[in-house]
N, CA, C and O atoms as a CHARMM CRD file, in Angstrom:
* protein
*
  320
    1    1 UNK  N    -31.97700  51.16500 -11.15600 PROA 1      0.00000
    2    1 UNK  CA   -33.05400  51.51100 -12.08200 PROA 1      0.00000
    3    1 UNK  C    -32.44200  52.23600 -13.27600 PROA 1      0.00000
    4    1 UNK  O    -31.96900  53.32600 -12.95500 PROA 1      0.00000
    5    2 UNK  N    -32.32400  51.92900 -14.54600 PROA 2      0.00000
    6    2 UNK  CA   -32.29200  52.90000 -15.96200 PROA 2      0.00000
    7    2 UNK  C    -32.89600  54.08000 -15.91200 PROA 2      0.00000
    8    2 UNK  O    -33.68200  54.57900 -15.10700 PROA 2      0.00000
    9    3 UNK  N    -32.50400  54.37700 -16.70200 PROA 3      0.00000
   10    3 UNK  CA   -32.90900  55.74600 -16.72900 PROA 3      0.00000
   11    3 UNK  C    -33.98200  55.47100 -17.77500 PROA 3      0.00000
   12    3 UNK  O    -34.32000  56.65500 -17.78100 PROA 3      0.00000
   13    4 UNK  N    -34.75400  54.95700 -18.60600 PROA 4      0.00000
   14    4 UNK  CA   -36.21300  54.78600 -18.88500 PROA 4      0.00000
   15    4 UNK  C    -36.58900  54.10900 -17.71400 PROA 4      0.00000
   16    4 UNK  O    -37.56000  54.85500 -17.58100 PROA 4      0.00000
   17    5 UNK  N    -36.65200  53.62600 -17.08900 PROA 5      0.00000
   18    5 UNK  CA   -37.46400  53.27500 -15.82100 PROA 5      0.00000
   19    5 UNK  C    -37.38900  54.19700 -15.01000 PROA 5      0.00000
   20    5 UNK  O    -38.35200  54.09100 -14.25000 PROA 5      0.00000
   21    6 UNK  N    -36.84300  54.95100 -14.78000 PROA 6      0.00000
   22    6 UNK  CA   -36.89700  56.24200 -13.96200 PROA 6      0.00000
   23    6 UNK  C    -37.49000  57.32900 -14.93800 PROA 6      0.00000
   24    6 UNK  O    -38.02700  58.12900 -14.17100 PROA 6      0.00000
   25    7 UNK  N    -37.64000  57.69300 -15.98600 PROA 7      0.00000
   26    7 UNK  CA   -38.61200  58.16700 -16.62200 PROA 7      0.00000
   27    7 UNK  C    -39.94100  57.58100 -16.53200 PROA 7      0.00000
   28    7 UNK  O    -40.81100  58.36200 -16.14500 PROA 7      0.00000
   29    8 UNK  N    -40.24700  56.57800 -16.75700 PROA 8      0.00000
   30    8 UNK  CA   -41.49200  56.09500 -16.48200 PROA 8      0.00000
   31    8 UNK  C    -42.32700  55.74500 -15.30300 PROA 8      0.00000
   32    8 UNK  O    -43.55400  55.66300 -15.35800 PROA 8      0.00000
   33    9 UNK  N    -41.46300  55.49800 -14.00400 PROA 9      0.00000
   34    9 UNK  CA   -41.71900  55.98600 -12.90600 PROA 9      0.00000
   35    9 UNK  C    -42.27000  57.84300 -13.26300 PROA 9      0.00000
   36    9 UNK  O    -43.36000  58.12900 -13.75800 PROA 9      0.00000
   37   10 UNK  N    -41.63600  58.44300 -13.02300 PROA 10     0.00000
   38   10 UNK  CA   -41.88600  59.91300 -12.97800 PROA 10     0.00000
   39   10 UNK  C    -43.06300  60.19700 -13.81700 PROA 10     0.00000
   40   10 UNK  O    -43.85200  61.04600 -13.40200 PROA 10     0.00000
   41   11 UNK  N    -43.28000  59.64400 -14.86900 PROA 11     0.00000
   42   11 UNK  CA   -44.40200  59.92900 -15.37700 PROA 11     0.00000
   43   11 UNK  C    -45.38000  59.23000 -14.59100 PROA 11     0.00000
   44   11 UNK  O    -46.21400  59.84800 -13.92900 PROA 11     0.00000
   45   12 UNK  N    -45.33600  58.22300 -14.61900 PROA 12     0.00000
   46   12 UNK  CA   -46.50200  57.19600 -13.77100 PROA 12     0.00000
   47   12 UNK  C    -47.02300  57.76500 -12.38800 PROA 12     0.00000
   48   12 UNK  O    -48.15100  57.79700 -11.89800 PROA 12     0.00000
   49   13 UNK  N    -45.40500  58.33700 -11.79900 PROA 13     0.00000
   50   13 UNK  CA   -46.10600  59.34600 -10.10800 PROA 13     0.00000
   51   13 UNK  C    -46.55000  60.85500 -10.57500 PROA 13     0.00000
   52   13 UNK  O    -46.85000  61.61100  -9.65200 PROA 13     0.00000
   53   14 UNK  N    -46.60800  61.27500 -11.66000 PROA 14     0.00000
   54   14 UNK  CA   -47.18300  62.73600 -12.27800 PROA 14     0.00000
   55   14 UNK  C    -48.32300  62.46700 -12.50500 PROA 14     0.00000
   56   14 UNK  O    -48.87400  63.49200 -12.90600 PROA 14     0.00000
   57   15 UNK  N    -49.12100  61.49700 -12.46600 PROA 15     0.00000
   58   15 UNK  CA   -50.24500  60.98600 -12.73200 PROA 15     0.00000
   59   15 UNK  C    -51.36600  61.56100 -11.59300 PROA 15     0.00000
   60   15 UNK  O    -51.18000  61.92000 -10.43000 PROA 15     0.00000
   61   16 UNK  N    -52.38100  61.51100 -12.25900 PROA 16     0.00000
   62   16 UNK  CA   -53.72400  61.85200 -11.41900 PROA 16     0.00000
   63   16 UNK  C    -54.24900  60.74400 -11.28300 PROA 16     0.00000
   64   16 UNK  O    -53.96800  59.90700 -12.14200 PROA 16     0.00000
   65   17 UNK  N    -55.01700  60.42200 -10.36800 PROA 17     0.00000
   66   17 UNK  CA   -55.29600  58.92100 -10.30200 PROA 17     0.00000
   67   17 UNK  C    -56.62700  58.49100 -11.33800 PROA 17     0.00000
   68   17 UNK  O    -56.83200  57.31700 -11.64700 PROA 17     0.00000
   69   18 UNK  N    -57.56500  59.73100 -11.85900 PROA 18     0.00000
   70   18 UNK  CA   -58.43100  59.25800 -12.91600 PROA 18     0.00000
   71   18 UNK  C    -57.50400  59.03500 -14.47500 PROA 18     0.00000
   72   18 UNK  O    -57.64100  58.22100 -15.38800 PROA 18     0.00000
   73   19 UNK  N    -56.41800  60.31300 -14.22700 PROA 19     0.00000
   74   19 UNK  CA   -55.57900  60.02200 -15.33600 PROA 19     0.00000
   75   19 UNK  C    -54.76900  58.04600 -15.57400 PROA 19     0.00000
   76   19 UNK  O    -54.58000  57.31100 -16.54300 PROA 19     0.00000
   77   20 UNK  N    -54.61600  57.98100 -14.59400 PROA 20     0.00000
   78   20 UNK  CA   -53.81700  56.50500 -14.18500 PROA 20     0.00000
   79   20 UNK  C    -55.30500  55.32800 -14.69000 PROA 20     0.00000
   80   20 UNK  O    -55.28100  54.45300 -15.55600 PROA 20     0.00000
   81   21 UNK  N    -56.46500  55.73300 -13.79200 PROA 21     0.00000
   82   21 UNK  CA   -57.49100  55.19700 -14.82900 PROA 21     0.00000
   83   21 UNK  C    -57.99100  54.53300 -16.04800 PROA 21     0.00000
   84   21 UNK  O    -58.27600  53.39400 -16.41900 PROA 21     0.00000
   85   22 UNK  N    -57.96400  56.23900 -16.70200 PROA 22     0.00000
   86   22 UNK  CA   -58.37100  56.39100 -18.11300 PROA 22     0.00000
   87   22 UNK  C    -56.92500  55.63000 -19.06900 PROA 22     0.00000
   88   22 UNK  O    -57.10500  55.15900 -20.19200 PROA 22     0.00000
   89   23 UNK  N    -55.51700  55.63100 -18.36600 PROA 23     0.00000
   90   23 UNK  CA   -54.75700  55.50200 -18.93300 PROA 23     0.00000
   91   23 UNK  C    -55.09400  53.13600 -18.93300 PROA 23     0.00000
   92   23 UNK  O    -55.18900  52.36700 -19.88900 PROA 23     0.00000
   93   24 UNK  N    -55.14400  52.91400 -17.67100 PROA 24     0.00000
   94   24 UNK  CA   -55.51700  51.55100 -18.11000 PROA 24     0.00000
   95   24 UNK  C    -56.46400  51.00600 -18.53200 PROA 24     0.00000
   96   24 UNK  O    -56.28600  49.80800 -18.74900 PROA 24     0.00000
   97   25 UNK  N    -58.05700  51.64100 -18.88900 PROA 25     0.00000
   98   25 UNK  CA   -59.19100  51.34800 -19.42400 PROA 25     0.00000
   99   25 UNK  C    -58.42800  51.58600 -21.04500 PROA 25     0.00000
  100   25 UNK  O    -58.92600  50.86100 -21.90700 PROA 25     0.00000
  101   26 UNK  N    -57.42300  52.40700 -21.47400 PROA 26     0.00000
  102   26 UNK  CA   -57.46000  52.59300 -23.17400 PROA 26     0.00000
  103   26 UNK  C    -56.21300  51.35000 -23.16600 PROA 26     0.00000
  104   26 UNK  O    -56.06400  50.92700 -24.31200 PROA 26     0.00000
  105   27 UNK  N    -55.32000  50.69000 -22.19400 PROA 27     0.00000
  106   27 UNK  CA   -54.23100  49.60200 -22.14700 PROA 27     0.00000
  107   27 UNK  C    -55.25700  48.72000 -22.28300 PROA 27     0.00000
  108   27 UNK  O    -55.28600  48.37600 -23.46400 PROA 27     0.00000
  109   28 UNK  N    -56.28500  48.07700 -21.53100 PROA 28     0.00000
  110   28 UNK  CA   -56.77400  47.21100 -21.62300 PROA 28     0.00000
  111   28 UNK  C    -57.78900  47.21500 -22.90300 PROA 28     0.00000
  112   28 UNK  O    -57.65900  46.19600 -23.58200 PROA 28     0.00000
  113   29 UNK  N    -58.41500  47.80000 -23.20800 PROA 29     0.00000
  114   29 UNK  CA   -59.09400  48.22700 -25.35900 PROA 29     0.00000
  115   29 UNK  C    -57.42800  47.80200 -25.72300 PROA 29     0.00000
  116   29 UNK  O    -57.18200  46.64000 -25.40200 PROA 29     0.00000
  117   30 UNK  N    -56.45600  48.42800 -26.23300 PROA 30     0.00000
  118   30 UNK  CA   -55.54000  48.08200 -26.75700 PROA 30     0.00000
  119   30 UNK  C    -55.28700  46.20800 -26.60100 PROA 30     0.00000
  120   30 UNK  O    -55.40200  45.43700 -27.55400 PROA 30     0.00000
  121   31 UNK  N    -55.04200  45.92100 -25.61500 PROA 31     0.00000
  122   31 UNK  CA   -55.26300  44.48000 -25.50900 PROA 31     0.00000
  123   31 UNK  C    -55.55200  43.46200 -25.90500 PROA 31     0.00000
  124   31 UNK  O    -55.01000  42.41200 -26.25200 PROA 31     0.00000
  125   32 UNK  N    -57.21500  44.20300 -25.75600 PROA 32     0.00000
  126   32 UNK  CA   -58.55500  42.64400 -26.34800 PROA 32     0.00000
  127   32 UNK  C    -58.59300  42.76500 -27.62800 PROA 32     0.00000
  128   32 UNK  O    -59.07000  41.93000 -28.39600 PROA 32     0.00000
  129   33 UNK  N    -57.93000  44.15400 -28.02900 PROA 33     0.00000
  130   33 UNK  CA   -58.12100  44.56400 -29.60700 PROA 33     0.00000
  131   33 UNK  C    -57.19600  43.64100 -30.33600 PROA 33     0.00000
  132   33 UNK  O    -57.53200  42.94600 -31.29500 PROA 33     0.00000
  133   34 UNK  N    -55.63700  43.70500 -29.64000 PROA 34     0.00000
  134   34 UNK  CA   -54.43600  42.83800 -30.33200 PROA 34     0.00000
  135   34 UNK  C    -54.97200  41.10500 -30.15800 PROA 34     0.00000
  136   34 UNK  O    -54.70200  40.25800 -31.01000 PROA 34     0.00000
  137   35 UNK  N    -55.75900  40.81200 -28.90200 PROA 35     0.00000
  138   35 UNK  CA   -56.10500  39.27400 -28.57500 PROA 35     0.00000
  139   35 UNK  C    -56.81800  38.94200 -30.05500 PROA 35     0.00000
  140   35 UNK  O    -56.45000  38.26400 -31.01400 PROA 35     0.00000
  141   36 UNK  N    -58.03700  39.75700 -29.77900 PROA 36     0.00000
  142   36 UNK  CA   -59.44200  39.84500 -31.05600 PROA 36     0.00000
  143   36 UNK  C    -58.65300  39.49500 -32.59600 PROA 36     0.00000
  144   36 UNK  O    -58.76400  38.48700 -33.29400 PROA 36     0.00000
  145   37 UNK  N    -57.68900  40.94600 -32.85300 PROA 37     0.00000
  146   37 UNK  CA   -56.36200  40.52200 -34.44600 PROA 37     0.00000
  147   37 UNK  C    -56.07400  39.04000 -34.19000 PROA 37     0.00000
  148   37 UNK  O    -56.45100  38.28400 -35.08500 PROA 37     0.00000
  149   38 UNK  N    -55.52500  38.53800 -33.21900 PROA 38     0.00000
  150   38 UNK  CA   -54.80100  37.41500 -33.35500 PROA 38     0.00000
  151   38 UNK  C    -56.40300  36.45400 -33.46800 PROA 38     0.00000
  152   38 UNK  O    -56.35900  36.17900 -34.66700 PROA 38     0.00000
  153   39 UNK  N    -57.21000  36.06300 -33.15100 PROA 39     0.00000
  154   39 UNK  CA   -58.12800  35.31600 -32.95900 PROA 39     0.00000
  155   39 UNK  C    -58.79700  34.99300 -34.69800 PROA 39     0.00000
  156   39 UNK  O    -59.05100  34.01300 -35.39800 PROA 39     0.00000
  157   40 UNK  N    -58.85300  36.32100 -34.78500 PROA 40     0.00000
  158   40 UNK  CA   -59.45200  36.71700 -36.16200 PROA 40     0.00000
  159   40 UNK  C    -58.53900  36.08700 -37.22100 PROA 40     0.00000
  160   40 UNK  O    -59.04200  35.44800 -38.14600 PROA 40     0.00000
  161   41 UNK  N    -56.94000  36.28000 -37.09300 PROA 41     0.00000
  162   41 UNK  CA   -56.14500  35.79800 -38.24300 PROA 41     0.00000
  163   41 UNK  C    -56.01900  34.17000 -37.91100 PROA 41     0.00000
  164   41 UNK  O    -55.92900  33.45800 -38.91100 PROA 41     0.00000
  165   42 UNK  N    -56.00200  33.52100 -36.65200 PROA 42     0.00000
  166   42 UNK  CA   -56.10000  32.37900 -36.46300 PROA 42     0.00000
  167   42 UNK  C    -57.80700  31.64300 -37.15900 PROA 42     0.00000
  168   42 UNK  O    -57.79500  30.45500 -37.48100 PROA 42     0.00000
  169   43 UNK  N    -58.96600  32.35500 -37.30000 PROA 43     0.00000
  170   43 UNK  CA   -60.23200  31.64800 -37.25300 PROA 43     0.00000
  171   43 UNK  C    -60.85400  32.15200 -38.62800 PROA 43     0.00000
  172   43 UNK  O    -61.81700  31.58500 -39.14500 PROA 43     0.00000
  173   44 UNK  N    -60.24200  33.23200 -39.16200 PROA 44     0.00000
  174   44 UNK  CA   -60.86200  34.30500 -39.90000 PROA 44     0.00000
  175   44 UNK  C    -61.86700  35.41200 -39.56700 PROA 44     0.00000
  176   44 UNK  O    -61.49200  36.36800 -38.88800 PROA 44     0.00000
  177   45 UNK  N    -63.26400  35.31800 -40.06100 PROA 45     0.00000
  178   45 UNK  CA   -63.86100  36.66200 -39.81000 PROA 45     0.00000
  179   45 UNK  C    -64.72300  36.00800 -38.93300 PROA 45     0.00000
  180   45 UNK  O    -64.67400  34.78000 -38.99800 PROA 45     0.00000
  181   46 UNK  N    -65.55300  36.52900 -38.07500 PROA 46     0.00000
  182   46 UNK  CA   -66.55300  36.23500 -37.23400 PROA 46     0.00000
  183   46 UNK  C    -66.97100  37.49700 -36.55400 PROA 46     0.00000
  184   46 UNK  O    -66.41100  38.57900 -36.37400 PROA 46     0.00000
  185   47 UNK  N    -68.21300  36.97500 -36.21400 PROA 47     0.00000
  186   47 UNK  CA   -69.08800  38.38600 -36.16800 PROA 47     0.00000
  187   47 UNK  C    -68.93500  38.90600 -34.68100 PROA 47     0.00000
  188   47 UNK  O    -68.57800  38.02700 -33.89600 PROA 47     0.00000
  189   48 UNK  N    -69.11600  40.04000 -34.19400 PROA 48     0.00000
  190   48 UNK  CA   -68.63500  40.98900 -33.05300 PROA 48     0.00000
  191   48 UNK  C    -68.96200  40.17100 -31.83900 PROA 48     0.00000
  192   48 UNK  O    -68.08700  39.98600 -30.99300 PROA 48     0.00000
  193   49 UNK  N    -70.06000  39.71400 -31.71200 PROA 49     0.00000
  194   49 UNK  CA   -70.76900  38.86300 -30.78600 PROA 49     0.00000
  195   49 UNK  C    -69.61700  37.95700 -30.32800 PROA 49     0.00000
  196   49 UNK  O    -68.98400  37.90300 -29.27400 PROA 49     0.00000
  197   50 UNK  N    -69.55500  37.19600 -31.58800 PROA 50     0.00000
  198   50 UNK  CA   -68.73500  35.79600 -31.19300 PROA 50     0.00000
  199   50 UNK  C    -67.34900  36.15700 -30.93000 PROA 50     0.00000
  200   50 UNK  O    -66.71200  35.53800 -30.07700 PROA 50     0.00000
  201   51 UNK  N    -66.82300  37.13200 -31.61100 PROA 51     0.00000
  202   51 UNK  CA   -64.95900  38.08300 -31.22100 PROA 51     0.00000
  203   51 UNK  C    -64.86100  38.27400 -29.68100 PROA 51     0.00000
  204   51 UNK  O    -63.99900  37.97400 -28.85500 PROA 51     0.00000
  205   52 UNK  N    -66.10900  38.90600 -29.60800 PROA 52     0.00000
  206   52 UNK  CA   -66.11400  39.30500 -27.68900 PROA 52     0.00000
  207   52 UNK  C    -66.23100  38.23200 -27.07900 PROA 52     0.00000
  208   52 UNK  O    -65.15400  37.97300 -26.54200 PROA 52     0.00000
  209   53 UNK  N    -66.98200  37.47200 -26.88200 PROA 53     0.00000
  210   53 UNK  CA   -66.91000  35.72700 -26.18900 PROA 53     0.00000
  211   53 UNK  C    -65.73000  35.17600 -26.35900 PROA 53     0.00000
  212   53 UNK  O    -65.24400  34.57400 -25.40100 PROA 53     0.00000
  213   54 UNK  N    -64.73800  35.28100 -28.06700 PROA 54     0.00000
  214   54 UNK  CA   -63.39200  34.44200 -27.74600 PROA 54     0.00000
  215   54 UNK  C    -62.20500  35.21000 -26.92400 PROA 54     0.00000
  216   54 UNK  O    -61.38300  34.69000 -26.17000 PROA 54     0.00000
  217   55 UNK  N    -62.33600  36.57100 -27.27100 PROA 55     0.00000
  218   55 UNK  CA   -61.55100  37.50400 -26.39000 PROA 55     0.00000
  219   55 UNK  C    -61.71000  36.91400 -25.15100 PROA 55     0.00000
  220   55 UNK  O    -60.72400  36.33300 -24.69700 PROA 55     0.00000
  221   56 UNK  N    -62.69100  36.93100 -24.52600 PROA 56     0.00000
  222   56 UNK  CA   -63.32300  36.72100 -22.72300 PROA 56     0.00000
  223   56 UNK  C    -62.56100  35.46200 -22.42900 PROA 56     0.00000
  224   56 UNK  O    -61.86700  35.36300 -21.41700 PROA 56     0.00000
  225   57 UNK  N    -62.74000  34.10300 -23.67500 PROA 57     0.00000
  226   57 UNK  CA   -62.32100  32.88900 -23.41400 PROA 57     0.00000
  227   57 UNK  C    -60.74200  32.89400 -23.25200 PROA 57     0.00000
  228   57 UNK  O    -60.18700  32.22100 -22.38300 PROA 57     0.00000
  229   58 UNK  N    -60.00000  33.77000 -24.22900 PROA 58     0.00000
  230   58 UNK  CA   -58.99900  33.92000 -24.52300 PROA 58     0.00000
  231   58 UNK  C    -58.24100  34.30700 -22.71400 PROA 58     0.00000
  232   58 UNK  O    -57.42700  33.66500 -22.05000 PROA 58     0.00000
  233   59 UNK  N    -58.94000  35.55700 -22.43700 PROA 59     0.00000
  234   59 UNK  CA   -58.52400  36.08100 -20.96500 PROA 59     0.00000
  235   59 UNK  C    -58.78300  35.41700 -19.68000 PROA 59     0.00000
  236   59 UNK  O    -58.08100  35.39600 -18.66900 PROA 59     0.00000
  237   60 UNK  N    -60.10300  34.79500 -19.94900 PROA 60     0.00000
  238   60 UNK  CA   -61.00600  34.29300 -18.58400 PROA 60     0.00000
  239   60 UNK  C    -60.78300  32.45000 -18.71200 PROA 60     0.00000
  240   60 UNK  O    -61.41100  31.76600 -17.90400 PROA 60     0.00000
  241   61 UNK  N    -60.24200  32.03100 -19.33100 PROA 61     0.00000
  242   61 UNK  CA   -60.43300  30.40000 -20.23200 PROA 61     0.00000
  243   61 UNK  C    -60.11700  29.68700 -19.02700 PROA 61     0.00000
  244   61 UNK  O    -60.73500  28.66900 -18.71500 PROA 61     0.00000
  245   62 UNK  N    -58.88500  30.32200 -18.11000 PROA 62     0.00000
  246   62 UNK  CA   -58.21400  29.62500 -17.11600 PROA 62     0.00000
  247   62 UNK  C    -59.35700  29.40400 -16.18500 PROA 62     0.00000
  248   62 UNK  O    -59.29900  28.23300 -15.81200 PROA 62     0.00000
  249   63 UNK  N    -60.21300  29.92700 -15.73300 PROA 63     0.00000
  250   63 UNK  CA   -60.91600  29.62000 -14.30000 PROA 63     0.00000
  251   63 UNK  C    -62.19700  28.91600 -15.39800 PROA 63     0.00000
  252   63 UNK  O    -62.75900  29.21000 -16.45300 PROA 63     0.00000
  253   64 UNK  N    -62.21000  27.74800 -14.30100 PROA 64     0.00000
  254   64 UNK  CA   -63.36000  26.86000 -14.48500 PROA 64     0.00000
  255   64 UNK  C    -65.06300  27.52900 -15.22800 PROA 64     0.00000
  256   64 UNK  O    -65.52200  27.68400 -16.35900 PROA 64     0.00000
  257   65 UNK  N    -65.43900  27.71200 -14.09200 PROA 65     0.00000
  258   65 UNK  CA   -66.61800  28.58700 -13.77100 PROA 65     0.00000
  259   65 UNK  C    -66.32600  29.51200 -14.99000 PROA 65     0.00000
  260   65 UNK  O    -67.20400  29.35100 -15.83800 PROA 65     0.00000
  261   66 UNK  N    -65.32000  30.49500 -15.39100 PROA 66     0.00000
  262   66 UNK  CA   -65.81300  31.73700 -16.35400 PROA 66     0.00000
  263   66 UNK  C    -65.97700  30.63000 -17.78900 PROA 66     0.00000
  264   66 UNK  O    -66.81200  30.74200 -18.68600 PROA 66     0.00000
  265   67 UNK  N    -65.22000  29.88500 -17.69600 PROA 67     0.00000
  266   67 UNK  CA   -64.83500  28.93100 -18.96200 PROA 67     0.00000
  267   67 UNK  C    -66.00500  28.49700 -19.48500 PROA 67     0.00000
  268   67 UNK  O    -66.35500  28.53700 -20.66500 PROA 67     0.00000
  269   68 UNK  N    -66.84800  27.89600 -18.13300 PROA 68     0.00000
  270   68 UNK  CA   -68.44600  27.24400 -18.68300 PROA 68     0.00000
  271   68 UNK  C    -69.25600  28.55600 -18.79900 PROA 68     0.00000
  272   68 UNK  O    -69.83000  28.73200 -19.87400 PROA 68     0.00000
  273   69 UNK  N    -69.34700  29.24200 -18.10500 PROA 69     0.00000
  274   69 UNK  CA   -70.31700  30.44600 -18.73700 PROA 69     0.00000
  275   69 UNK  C    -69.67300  30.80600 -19.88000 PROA 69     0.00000
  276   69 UNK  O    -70.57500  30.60600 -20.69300 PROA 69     0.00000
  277   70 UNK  N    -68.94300  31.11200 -20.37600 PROA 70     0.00000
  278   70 UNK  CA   -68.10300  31.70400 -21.71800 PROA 70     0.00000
  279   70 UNK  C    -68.46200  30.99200 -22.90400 PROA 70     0.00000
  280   70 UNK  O    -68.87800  31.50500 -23.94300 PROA 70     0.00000
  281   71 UNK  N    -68.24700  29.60400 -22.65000 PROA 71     0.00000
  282   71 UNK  CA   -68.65100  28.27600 -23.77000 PROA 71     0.00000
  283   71 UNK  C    -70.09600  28.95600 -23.60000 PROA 71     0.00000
  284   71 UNK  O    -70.55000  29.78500 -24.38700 PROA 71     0.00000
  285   72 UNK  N    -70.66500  28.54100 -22.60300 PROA 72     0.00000
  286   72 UNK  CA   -72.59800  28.25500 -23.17400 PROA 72     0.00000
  287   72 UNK  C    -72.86600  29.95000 -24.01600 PROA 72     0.00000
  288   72 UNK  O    -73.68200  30.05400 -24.93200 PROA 72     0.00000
  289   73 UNK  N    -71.87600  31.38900 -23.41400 PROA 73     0.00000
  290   73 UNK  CA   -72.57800  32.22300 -24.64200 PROA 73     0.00000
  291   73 UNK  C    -71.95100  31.86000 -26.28300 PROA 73     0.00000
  292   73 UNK  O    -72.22200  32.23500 -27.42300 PROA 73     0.00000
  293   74 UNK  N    -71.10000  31.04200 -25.73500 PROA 74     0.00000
  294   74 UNK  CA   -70.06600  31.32700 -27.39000 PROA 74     0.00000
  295   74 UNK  C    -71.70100  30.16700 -28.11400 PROA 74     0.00000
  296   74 UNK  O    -72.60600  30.64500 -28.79800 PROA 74     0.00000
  297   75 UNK  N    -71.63200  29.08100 -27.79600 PROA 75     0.00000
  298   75 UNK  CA   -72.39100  28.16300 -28.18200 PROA 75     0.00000
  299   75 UNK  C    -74.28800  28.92900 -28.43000 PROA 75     0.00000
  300   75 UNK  O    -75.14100  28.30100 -29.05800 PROA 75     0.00000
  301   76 UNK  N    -74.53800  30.19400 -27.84300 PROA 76     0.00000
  302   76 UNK  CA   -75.59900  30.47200 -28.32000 PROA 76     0.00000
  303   76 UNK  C    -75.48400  31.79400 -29.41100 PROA 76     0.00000
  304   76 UNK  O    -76.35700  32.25100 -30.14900 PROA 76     0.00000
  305   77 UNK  N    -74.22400  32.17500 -29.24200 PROA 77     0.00000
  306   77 UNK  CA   -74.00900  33.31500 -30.57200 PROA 77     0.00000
  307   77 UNK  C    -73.62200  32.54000 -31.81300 PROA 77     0.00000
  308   77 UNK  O    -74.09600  32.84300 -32.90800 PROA 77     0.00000
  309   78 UNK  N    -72.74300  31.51800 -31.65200 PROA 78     0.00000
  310   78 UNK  CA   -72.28900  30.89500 -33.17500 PROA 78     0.00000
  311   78 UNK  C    -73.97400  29.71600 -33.70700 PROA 78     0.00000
  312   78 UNK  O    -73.99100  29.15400 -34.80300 PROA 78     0.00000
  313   79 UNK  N    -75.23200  29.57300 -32.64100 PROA 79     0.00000
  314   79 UNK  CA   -75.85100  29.18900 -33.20100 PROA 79     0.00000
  315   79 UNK  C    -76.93100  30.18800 -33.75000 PROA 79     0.00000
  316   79 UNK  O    -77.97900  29.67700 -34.14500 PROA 79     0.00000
  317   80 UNK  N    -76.80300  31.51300 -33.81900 PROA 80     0.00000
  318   80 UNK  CA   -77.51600  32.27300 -33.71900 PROA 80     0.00000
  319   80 UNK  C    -77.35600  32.91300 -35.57000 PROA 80     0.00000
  320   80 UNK  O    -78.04200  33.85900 -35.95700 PROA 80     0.00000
């Protein structure tokens, strides 16, 4: 193990487990936020509604089932 991986271990076991939490609820915002940038510079602007549905598609696209629920909201926000 390096010695940044053994730093980051040590921090990671100094952790409280709501801390460990809160720490992957603000990783995962960081995330959909960088997915959302990329979506946005690929499509341009689109409104919050429809960003959150391509994010979801973007993450969830692989499984069947989330894919068709995902399409039918994208298909009632971009007609909206």
């Amino acid at each position: 193990m390096s010695l940044i991986e053994a730093a980051y271990q040590a921090a990671i076991d100094g952790m409280t487990p709501s801390q460990k939490i809160e720490r992957m609820v603000e990783l995962n915002a960081w995330a959909r936020w960088n997915i959302g940038r990329r979506i946005i510079q690929e499509r341009g602007p689109l409104s919050d509604a429809e960003l959150k549905w391509r994010v979801a598609l973007w993450l969830y696209g692989n499984e069947p089932v989330c894919r068709q629920l995902i399409e039918e909201q994208l298909a009632r926000v971009s007609s909206e």
